[in-house]
C-alpha atoms as one frame of an Amber mdcrd trajectory, in Angstrom:
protein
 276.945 142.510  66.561 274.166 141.678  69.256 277.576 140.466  71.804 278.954
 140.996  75.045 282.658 141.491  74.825 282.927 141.168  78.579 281.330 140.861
  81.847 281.674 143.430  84.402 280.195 144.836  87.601 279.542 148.665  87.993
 277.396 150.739  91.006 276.024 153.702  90.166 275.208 156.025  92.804 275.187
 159.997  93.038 277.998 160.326  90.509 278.447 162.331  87.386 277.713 160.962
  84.252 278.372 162.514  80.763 278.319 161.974  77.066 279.492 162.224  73.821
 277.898 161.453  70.685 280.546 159.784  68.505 279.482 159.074  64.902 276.831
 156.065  64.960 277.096 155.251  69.101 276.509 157.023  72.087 280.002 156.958
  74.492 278.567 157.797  78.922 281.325 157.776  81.022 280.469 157.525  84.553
 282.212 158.886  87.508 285.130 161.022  87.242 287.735 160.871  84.535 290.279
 157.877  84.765 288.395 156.320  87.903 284.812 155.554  86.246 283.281 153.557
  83.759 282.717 154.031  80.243 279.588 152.573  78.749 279.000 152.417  74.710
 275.346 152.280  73.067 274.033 152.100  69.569 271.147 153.646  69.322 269.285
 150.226  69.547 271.181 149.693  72.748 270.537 152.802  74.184 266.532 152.657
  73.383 266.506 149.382  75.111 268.830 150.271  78.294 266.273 153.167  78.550
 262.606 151.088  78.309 264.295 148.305  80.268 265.623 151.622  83.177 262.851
 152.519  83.335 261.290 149.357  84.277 263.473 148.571  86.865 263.251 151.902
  88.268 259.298 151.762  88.493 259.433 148.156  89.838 262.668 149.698  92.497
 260.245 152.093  94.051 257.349 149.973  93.904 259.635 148.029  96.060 260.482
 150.595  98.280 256.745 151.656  98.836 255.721 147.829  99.493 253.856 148.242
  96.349
């Protein structure tokens, strides 16, 4: 594992976002049904999109506040 199997580009803004746990993986799918994304995690992936969120969301509004 540890790959990439491709390279994309998403925006996420004031959308919905839900998800479904599926056996081993976490599946979001963001924005509405058949015009969104769909985003799959392990639960290694998922614990590091959240620490690494979380930094980038801190360092965002520090940004914002000219912090």
């Amino acid at each position: 594992m540890g790959e990439v199997s491709m390279g994309t580009w998403v925006k996420v803004d004031d959308c919905p976002i839900h998800y479904t746990v599926c056996h081993d993986v976490i599946e979001f799918e963001l924005g509405g049904w058949g015009s969104g994304v769909e985003l799959v995690a392990t639960e290694a992936g998922l614990t590091n999109l959240l620490q690494r969120g979380a930094e980038a969301l801190t360092a965002l509004r520090g940004e914002q506040h000219g912090a």
